[in-house]
N, C-alpha and C positions, 0 to 999 in steps of 0.2 A: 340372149336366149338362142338365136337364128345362126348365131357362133358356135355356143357349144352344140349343140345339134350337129352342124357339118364336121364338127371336131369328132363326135361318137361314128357317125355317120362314115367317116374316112377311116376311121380306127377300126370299125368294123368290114370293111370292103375291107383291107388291107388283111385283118385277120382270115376273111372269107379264101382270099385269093393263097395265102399261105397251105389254108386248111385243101382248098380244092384240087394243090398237088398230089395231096395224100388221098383223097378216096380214089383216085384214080388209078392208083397202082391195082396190080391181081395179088389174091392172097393163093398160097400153096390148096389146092382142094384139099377139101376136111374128110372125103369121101361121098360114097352117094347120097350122106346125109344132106336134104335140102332143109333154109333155115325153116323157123317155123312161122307161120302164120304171122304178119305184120299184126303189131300190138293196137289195140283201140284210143286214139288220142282226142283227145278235145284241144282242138283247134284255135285258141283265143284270140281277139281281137288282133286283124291288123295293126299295127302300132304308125305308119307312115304307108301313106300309099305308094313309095315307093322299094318298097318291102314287096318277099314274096314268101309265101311260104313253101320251107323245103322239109318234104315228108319225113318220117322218122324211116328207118331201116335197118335190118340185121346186119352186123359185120362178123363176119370169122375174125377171131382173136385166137387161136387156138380151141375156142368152143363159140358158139353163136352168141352175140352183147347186142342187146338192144341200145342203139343209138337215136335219142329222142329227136322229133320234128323241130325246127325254131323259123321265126322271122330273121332274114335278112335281106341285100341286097344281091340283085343278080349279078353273078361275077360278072357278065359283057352282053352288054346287047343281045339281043336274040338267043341268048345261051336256055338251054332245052334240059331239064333234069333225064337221068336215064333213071331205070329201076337197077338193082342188082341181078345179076345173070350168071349163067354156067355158059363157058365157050373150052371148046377143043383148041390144043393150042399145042402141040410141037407131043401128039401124042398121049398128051394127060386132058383132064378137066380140069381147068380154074376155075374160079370165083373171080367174076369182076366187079368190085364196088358197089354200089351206085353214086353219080356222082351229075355234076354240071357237064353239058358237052356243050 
């Protein structure tokens, strides 16, 4: 049991760490369209307390996609969730993610 546990356990760090290249990129601004209002989630049980929960959030896809909250593991030590944000960047607005920093 305490096997496969660390077996899911690794398999999911591993997917986390793949996944947390990706939100960190900047999407092209959509315009001054900001998303809307984060969605109302219910939060369910911890599953391991080494688990953290990572809030749900808007991504620009071309149009605003809600991207649900889940449990997992913190990609490293100390790593700190950002929110999603608008930064000035070589002249334009981006959209930065939200992501693990």
């Amino acid at each position: 049991m305490k096997k496969l546990f660390s077996t899911k356990l690794v398999s999911i760090a591993a997917g986390l760490a793949l996944f947390a290249g990706c939100v960190t990129e900047e999407a092209p601004a959509p315009g001054p369209e900001n998303p809307p209002p984060p969605e109302t989630e219910v939060i369910p049980p911890q599953p391991d307390v080494m688990f953290v929960w990572t809030p749900g959030y808007w991504d620009w896809q071309g149009r605003w996609i809600w991207r649900r909250g889940y449990w997992g593991p913190r990609p490293h030590p100390g790593a700190v969730w950002v929110q999603g944000h608008w930064m000035h960047r070589q002249h334009r607005d981006v959209w930065v993610r939200p992501h693990w920093q």
